[in-house]
PDB file of N, CA, C and O in Angstrom:
ATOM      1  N   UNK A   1      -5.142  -8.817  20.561  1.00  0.00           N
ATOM      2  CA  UNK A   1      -5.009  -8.243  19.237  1.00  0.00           C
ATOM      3  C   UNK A   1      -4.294  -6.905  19.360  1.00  0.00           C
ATOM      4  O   UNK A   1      -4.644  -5.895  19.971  1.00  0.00           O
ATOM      5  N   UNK A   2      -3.383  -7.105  18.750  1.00  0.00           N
ATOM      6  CA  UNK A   2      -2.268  -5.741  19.048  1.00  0.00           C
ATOM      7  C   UNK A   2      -3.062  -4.365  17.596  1.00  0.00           C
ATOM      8  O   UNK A   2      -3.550  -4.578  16.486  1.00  0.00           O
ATOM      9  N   UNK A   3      -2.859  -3.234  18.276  1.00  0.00           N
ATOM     10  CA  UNK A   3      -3.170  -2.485  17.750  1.00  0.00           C
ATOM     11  C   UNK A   3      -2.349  -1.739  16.044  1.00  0.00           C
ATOM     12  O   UNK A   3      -1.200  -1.297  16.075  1.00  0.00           O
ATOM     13  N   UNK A   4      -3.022  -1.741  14.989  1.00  0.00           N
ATOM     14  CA  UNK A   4      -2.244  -1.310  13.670  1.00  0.00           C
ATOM     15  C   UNK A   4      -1.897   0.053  13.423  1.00  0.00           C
ATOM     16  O   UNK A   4      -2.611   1.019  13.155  1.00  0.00           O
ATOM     17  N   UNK A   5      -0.634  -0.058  13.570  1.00  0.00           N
ATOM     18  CA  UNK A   5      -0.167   1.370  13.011  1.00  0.00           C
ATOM     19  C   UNK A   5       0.352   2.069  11.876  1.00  0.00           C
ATOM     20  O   UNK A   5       1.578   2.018  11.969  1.00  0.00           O
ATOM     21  N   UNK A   6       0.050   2.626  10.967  1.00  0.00           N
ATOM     22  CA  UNK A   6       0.540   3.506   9.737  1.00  0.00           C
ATOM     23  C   UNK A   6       1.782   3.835   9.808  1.00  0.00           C
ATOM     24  O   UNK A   6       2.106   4.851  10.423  1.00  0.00           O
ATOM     25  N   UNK A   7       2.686   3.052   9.206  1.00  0.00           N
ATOM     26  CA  UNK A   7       4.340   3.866   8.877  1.00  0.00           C
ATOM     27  C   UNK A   7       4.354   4.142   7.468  1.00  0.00           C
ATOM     28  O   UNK A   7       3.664   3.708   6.545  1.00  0.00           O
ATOM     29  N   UNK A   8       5.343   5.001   7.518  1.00  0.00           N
ATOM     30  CA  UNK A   8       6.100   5.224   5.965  1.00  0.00           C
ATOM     31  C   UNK A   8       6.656   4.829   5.679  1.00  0.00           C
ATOM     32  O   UNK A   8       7.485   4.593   6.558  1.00  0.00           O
ATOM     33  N   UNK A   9       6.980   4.328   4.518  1.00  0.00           N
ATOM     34  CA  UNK A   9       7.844   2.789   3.634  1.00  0.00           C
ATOM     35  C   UNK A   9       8.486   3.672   2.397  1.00  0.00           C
ATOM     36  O   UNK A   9       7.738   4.503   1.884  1.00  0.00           O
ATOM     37  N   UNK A  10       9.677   3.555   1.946  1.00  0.00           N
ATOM     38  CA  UNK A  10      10.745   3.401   0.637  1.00  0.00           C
ATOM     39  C   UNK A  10       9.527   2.642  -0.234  1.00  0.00           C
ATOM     40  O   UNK A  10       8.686   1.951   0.343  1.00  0.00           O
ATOM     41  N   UNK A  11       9.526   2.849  -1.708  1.00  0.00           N
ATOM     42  CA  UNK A  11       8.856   1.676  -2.535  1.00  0.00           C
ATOM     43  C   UNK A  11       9.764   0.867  -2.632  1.00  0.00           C
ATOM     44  O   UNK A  11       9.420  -0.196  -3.148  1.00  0.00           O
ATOM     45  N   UNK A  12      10.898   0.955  -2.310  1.00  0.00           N
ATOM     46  CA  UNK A  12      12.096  -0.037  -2.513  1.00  0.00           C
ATOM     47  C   UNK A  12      11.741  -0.965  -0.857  1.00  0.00           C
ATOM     48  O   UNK A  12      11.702  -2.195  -0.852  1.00  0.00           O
ATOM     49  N   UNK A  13      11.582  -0.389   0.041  1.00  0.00           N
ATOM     50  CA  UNK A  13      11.530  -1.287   1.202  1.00  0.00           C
ATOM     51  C   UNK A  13      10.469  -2.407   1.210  1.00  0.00           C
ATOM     52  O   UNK A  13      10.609  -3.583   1.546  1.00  0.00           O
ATOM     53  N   UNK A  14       8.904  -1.482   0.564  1.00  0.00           N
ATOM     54  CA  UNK A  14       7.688  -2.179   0.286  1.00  0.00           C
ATOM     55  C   UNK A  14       7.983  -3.403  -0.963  1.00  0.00           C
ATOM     56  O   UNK A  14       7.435  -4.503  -0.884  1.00  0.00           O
ATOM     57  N   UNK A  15       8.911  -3.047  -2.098  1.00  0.00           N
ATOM     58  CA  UNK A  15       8.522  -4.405  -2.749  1.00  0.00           C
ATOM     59  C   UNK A  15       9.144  -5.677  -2.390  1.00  0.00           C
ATOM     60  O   UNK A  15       8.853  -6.847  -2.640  1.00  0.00           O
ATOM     61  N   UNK A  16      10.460  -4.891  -1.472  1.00  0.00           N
ATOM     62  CA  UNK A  16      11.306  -6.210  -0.958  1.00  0.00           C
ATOM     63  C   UNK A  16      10.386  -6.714  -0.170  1.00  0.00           C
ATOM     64  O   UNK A  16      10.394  -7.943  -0.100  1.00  0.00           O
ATOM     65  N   UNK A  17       9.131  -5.825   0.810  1.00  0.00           N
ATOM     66  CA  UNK A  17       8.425  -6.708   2.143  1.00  0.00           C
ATOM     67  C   UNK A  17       7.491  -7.765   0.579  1.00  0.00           C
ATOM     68  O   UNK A  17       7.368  -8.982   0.445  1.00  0.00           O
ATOM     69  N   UNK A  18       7.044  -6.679  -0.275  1.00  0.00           N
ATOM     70  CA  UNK A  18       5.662  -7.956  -0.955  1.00  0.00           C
ATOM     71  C   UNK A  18       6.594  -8.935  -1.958  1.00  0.00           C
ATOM     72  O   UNK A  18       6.105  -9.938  -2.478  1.00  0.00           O
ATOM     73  N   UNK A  19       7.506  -8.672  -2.096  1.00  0.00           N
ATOM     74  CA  UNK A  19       8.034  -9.600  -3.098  1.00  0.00           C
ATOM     75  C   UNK A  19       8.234 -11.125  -2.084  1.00  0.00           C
ATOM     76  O   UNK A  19       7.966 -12.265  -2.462  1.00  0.00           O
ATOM     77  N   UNK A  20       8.738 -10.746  -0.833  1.00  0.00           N
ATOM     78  CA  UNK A  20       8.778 -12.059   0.335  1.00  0.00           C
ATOM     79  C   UNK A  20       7.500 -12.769   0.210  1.00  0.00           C
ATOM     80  O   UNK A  20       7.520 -13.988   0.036  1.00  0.00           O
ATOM     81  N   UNK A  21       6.444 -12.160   0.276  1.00  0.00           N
ATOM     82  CA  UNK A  21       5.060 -11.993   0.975  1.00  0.00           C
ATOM     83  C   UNK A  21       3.905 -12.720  -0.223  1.00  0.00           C
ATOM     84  O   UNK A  21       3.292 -13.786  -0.260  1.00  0.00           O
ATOM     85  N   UNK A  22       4.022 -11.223  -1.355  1.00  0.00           N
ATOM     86  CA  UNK A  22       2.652 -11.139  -1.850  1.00  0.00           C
ATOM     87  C   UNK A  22       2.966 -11.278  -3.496  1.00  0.00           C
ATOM     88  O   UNK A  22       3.337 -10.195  -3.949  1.00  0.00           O
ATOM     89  N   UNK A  23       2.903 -12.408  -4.557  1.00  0.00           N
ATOM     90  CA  UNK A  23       3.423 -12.654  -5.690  1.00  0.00           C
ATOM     91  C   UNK A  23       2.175 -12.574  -6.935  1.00  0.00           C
ATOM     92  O   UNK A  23       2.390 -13.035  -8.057  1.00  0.00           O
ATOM     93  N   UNK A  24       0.825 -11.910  -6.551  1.00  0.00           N
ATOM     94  CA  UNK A  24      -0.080 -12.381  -7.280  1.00  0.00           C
ATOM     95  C   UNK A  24      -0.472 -11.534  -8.400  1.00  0.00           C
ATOM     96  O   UNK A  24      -0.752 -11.814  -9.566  1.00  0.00           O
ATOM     97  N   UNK A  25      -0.418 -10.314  -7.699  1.00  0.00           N
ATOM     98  CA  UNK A  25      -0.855  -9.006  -8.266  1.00  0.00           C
ATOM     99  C   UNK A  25       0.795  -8.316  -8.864  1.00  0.00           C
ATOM    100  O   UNK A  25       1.787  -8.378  -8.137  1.00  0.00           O
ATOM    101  N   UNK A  26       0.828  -7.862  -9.877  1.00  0.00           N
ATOM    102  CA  UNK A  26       1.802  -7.202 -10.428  1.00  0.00           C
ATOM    103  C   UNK A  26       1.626  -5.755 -11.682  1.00  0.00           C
ATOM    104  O   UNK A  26       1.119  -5.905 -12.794  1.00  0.00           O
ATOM    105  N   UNK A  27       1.914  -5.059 -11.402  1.00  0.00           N
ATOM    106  CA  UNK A  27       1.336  -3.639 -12.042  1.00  0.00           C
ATOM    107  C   UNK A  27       2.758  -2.882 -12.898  1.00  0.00           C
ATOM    108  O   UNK A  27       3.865  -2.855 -12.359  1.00  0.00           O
ATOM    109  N   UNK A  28       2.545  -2.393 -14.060  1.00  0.00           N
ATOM    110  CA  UNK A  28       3.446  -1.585 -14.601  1.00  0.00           C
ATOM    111  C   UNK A  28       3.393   0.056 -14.579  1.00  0.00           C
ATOM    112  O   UNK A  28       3.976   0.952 -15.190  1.00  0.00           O
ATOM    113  N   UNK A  29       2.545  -0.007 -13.716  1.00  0.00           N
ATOM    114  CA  UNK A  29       2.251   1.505 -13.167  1.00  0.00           C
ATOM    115  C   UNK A  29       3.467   2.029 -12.766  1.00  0.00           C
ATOM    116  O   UNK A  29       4.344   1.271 -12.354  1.00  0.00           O
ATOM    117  N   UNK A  30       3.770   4.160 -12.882  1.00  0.00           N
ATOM    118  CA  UNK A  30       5.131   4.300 -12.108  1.00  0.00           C
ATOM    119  C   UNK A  30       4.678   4.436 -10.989  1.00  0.00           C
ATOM    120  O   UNK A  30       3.708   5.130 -10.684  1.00  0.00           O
ATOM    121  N   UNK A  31       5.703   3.432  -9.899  1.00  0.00           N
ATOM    122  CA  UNK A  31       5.588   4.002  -8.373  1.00  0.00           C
ATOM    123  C   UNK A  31       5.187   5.222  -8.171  1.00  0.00           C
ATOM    124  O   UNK A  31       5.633   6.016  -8.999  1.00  0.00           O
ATOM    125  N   UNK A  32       4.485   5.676  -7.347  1.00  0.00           N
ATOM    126  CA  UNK A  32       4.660   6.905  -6.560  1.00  0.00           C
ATOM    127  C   UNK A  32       4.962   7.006  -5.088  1.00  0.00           C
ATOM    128  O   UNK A  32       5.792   7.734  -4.545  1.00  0.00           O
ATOM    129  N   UNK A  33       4.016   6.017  -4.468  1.00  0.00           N
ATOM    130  CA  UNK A  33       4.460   6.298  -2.643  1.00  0.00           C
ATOM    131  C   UNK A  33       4.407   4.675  -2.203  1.00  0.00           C
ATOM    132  O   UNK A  33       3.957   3.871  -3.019  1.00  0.00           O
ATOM    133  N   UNK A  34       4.890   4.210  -0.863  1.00  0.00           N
ATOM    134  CA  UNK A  34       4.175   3.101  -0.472  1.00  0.00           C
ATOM    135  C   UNK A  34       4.314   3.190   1.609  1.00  0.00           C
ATOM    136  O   UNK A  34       5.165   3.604   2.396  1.00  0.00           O
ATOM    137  N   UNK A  35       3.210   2.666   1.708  1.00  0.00           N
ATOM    138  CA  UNK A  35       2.980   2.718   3.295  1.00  0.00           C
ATOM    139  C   UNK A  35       3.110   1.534   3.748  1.00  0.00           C
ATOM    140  O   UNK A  35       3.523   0.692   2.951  1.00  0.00           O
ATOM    141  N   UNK A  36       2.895   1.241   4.723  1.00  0.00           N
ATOM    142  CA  UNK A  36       2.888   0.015   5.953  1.00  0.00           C
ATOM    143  C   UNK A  36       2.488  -0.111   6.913  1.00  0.00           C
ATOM    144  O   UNK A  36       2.673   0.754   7.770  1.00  0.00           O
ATOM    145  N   UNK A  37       1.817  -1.176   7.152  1.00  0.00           N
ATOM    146  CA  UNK A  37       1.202  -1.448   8.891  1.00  0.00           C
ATOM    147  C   UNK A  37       1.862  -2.498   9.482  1.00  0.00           C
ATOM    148  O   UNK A  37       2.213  -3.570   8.990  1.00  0.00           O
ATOM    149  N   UNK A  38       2.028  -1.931  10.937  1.00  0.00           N
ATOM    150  CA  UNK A  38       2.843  -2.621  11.989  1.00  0.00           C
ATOM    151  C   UNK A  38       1.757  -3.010  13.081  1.00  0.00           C
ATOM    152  O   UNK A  38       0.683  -2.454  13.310  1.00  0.00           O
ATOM    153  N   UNK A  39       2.287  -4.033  13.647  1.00  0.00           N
ATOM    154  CA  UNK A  39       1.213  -4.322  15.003  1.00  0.00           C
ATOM    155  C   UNK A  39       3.214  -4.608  15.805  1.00  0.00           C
ATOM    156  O   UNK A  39       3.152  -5.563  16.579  1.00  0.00           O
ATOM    157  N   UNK A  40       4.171  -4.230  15.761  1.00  0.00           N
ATOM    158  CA  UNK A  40       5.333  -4.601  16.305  1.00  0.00           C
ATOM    159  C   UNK A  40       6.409  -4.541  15.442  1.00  0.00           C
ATOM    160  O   UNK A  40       7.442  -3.872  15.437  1.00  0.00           O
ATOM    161  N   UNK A  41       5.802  -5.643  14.489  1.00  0.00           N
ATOM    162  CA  UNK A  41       6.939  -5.768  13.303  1.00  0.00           C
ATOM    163  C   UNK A  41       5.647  -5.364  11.800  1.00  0.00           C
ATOM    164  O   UNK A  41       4.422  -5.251  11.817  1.00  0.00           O
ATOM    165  N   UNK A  42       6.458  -5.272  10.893  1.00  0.00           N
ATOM    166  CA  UNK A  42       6.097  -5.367   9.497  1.00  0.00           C
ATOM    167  C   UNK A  42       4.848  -5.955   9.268  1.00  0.00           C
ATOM    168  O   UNK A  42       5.180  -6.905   8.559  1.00  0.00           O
ATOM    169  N   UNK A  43       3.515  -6.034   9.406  1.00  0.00           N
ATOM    170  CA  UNK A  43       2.653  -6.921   8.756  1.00  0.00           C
ATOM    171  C   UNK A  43       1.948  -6.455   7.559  1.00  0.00           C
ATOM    172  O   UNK A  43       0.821  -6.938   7.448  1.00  0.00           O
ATOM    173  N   UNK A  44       2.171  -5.953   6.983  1.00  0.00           N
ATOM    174  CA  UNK A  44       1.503  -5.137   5.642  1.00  0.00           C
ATOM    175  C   UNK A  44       2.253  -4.196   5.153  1.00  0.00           C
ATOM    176  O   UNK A  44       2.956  -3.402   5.778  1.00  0.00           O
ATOM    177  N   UNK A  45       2.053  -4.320   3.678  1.00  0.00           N
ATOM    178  CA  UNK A  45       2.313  -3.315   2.947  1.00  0.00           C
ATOM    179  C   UNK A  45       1.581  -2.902   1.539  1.00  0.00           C
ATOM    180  O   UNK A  45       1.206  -3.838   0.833  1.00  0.00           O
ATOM    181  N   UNK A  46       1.356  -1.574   1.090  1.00  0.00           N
ATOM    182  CA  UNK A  46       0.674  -0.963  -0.168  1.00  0.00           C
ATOM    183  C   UNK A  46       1.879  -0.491  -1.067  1.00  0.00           C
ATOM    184  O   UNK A  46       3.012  -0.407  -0.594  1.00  0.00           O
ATOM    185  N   UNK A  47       1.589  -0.178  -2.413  1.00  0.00           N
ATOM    186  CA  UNK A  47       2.442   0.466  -3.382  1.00  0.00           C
ATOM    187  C   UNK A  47       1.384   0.836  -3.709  1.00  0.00           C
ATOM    188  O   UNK A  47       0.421   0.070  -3.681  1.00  0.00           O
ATOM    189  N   UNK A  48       1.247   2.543  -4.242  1.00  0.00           N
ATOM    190  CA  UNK A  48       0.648   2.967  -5.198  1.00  0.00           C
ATOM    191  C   UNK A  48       1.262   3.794  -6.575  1.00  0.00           C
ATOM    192  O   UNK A  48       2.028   4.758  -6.567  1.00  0.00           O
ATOM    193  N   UNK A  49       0.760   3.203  -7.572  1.00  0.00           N
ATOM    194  CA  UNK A  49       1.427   4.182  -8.653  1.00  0.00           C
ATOM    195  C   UNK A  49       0.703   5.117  -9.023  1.00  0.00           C
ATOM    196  O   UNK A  49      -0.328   5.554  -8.512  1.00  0.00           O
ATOM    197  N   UNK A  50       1.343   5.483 -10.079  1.00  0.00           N
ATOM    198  CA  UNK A  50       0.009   7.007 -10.994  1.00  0.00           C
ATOM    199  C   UNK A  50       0.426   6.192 -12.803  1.00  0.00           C
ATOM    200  O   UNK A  50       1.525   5.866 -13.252  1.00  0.00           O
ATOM    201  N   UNK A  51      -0.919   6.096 -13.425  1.00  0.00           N
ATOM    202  CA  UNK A  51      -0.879   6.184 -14.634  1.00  0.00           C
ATOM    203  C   UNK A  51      -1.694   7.133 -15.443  1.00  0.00           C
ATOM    204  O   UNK A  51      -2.880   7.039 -15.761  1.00  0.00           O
ATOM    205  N   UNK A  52      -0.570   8.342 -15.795  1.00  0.00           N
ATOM    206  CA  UNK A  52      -1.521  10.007 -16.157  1.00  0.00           C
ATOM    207  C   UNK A  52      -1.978  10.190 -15.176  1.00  0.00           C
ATOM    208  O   UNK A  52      -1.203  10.041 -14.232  1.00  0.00           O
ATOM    209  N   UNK A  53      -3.134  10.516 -14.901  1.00  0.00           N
ATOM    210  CA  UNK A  53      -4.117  11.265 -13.903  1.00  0.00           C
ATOM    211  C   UNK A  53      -4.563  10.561 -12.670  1.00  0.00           C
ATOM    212  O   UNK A  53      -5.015  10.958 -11.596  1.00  0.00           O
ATOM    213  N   UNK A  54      -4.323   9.515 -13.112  1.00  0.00           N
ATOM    214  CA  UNK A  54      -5.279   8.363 -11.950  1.00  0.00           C
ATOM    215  C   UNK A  54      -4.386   7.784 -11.273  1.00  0.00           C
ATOM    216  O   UNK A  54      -3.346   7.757 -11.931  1.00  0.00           O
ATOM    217  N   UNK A  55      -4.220   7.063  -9.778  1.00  0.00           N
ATOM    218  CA  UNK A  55      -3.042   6.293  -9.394  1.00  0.00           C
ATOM    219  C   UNK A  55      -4.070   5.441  -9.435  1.00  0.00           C
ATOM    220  O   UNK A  55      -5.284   5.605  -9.557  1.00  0.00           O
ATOM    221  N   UNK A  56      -3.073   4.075  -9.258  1.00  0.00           N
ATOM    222  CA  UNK A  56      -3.237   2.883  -8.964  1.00  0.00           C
ATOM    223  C   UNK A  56      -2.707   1.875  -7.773  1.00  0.00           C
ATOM    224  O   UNK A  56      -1.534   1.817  -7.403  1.00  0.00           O
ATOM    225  N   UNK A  57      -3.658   1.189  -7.308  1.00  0.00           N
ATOM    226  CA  UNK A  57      -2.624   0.492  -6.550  1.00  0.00           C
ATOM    227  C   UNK A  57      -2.341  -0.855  -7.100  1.00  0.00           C
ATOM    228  O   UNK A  57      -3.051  -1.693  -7.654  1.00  0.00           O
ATOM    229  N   UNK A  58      -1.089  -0.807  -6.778  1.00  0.00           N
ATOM    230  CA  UNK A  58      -0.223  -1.605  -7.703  1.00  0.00           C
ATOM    231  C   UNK A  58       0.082  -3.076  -6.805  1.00  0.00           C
ATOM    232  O   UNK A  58       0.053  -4.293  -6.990  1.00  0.00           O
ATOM    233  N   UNK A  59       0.299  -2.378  -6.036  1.00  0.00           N
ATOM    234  CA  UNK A  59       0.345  -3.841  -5.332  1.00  0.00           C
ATOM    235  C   UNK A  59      -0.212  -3.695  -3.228  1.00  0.00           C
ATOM    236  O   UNK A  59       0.122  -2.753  -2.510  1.00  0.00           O
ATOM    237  N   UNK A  60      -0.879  -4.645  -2.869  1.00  0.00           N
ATOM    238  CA  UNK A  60      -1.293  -4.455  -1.525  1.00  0.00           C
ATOM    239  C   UNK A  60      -1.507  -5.721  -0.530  1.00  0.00           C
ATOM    240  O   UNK A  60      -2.211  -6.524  -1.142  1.00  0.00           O
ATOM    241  N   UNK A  61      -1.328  -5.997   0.181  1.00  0.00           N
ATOM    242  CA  UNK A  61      -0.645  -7.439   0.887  1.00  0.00           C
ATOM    243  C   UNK A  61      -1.020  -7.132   2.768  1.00  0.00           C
ATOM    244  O   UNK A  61      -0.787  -6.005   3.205  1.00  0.00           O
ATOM    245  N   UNK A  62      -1.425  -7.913   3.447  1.00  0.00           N
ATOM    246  CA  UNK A  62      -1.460  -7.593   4.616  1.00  0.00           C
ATOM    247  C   UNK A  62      -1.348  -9.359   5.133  1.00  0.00           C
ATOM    248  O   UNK A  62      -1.591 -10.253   4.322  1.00  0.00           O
ATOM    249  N   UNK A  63      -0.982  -9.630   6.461  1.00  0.00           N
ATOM    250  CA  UNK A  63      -0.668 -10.785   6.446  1.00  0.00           C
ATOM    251  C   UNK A  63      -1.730 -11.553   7.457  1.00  0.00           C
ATOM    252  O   UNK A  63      -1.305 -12.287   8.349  1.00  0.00           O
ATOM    253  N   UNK A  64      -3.126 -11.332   7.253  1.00  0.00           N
ATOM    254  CA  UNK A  64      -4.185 -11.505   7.944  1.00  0.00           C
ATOM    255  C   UNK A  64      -4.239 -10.959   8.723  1.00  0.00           C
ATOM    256  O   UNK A  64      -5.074 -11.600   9.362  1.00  0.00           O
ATOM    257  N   UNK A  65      -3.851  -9.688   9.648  1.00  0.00           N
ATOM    258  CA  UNK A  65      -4.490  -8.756  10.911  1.00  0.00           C
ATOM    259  C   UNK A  65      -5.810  -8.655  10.453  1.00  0.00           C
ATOM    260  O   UNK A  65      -6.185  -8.569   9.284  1.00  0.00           O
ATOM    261  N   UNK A  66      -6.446  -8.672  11.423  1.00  0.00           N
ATOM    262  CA  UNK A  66      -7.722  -7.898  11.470  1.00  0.00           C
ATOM    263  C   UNK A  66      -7.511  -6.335  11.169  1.00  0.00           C
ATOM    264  O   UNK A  66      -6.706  -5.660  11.811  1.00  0.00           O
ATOM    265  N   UNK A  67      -8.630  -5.611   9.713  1.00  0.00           N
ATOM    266  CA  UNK A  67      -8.821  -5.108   9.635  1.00  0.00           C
ATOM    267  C   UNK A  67      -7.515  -4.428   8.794  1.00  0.00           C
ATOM    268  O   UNK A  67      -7.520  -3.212   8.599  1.00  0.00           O
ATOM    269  N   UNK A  68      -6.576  -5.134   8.384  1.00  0.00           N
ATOM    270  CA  UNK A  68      -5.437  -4.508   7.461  1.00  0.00           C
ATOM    271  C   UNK A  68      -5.231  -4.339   6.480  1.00  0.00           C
ATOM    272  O   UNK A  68      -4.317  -3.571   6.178  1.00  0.00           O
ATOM    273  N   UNK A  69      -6.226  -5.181   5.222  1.00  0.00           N
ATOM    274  CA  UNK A  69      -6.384  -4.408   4.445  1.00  0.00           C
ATOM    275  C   UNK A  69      -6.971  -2.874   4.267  1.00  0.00           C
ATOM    276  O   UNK A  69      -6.464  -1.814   3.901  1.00  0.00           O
ATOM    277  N   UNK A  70      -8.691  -3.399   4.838  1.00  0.00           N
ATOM    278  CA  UNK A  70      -9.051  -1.592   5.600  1.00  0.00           C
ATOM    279  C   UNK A  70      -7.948  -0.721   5.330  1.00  0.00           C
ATOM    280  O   UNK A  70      -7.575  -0.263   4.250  1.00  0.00           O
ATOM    281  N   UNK A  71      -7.485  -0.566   6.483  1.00  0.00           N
ATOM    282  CA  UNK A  71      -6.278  -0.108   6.611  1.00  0.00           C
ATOM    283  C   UNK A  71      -5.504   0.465   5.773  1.00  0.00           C
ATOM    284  O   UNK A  71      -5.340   1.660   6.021  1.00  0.00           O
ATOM    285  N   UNK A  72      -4.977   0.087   4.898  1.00  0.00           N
ATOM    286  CA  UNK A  72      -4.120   0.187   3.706  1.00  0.00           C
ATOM    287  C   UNK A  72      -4.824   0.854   2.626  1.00  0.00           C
ATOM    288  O   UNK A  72      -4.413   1.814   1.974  1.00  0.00           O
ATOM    289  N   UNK A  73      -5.964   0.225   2.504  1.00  0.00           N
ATOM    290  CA  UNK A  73      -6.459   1.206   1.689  1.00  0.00           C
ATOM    291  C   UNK A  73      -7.090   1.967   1.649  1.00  0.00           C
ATOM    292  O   UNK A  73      -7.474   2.604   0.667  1.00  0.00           O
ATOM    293  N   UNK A  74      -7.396   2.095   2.950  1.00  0.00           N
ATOM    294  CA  UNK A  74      -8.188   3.559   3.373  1.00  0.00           C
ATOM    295  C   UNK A  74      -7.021   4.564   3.973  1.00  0.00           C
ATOM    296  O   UNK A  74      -7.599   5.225   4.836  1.00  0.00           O
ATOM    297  N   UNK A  75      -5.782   4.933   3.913  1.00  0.00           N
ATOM    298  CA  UNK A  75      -4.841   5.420   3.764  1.00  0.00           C
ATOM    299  C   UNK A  75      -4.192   5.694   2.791  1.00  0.00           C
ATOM    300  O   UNK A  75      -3.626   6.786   2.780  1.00  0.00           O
ATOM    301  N   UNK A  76      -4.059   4.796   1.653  1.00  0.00           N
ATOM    302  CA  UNK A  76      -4.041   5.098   0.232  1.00  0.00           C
ATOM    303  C   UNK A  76      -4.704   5.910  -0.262  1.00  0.00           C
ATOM    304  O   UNK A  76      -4.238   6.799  -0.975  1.00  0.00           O
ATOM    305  N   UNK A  77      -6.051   5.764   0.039  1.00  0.00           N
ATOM    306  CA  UNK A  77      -6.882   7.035  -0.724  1.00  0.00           C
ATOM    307  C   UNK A  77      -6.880   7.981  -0.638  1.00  0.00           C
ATOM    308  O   UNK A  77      -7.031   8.832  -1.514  1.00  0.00           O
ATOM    309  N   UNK A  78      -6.534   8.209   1.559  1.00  0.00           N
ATOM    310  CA  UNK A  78      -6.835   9.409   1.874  1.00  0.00           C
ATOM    311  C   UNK A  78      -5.366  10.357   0.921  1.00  0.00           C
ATOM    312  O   UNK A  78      -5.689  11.371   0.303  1.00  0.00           O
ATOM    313  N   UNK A  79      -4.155   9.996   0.910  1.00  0.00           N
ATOM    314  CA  UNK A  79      -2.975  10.023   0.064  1.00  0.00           C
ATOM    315  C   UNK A  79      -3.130  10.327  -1.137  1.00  0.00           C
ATOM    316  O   UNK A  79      -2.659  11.345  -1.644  1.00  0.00           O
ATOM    317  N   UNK A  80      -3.771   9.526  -1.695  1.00  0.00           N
ATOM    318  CA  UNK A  80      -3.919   9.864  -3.304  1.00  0.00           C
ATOM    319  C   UNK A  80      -4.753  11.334  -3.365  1.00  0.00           C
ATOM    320  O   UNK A  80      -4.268  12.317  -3.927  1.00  0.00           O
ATOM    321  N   UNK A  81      -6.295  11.346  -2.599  1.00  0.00           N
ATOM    322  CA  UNK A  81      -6.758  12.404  -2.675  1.00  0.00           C
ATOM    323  C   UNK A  81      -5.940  13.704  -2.153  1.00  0.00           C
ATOM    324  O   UNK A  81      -6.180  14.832  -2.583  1.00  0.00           O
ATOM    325  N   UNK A  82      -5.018  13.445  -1.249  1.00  0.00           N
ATOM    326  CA  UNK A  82      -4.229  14.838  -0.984  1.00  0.00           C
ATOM    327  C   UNK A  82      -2.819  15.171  -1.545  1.00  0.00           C
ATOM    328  O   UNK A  82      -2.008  15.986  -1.105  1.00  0.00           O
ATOM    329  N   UNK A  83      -2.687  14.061  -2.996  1.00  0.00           N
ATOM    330  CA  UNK A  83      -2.168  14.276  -4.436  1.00  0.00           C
ATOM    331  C   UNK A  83      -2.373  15.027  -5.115  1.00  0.00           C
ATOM    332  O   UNK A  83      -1.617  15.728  -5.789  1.00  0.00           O
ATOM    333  N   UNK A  84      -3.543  14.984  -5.027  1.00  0.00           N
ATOM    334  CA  UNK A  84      -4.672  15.466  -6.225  1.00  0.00           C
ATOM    335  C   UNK A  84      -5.449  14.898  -7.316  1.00  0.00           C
ATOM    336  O   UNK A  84      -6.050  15.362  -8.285  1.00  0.00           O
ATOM    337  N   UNK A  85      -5.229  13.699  -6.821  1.00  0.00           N
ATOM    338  CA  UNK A  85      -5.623  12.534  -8.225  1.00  0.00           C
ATOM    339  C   UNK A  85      -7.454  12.172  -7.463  1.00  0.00           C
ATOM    340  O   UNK A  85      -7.797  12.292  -6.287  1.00  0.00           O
ATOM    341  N   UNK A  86      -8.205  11.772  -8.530  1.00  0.00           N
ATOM    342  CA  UNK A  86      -9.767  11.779  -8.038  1.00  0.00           C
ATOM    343  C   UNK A  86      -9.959  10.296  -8.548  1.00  0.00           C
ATOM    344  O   UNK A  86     -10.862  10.068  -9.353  1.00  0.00           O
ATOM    345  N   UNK A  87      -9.239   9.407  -8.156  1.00  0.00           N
ATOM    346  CA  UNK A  87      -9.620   8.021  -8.813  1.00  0.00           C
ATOM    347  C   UNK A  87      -8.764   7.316  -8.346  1.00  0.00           C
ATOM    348  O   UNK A  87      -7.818   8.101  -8.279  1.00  0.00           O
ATOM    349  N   UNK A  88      -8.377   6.266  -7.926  1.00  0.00           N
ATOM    350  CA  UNK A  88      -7.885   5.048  -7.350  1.00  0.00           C
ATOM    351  C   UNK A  88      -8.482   3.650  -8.485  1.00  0.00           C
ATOM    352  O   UNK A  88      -9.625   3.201  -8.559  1.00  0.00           O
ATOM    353  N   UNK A  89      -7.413   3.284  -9.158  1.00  0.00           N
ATOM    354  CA  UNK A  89      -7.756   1.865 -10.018  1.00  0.00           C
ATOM    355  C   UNK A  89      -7.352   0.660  -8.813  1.00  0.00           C
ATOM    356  O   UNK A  89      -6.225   0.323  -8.453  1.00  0.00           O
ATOM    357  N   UNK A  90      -8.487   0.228  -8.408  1.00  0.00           N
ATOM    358  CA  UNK A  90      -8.073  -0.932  -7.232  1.00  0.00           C
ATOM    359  C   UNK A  90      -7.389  -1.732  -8.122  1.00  0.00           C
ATOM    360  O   UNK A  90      -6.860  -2.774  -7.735  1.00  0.00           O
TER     361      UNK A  90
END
């Protein structure tokens, strides 16, 4: 089991990875950031938006690693909270 690592993603790079990937969830939130986990190549990706005060995540996809959602969204938050936003709409 190869180990997951946190990169930084374009929201443009992230919807091209979930648009391949992840078709279920879809949000009209505005973008704000999006991250990614690698074990080598690409296996996950998050979008989070902000609507007013609160972000959202808009869209979040991991491609079964162990422990990658975790991951994603426990990096999202830590992110959002050092935004300044006090709420995450899963």
């Amino acid at each position: 089991m190869a180990e997951l690592t946190v990169v930084t993603l374009t929201v443009q790079e992230a919807l091209e990875y979930l648009k391949k990937n992840e078709r279920h969830y879809k949000s009209d939130a505005t973008p704000v950031f999006a991250i990614g986990i690698t074990n080598g190549e690409l296996c996950g990706a998050a979008v989070v938006g902000s609507r007013g005060d609160e972000a959202e995540l808009c869209h979040i996809y991991s491609e079964g690693e162990y422990g990658g959602y975790t991951t994603l969204y426990g990096q999202c938050w830590r992110a959002i909270k050092a935004l300044g936003y006090r709420r995450i709409i899963p």
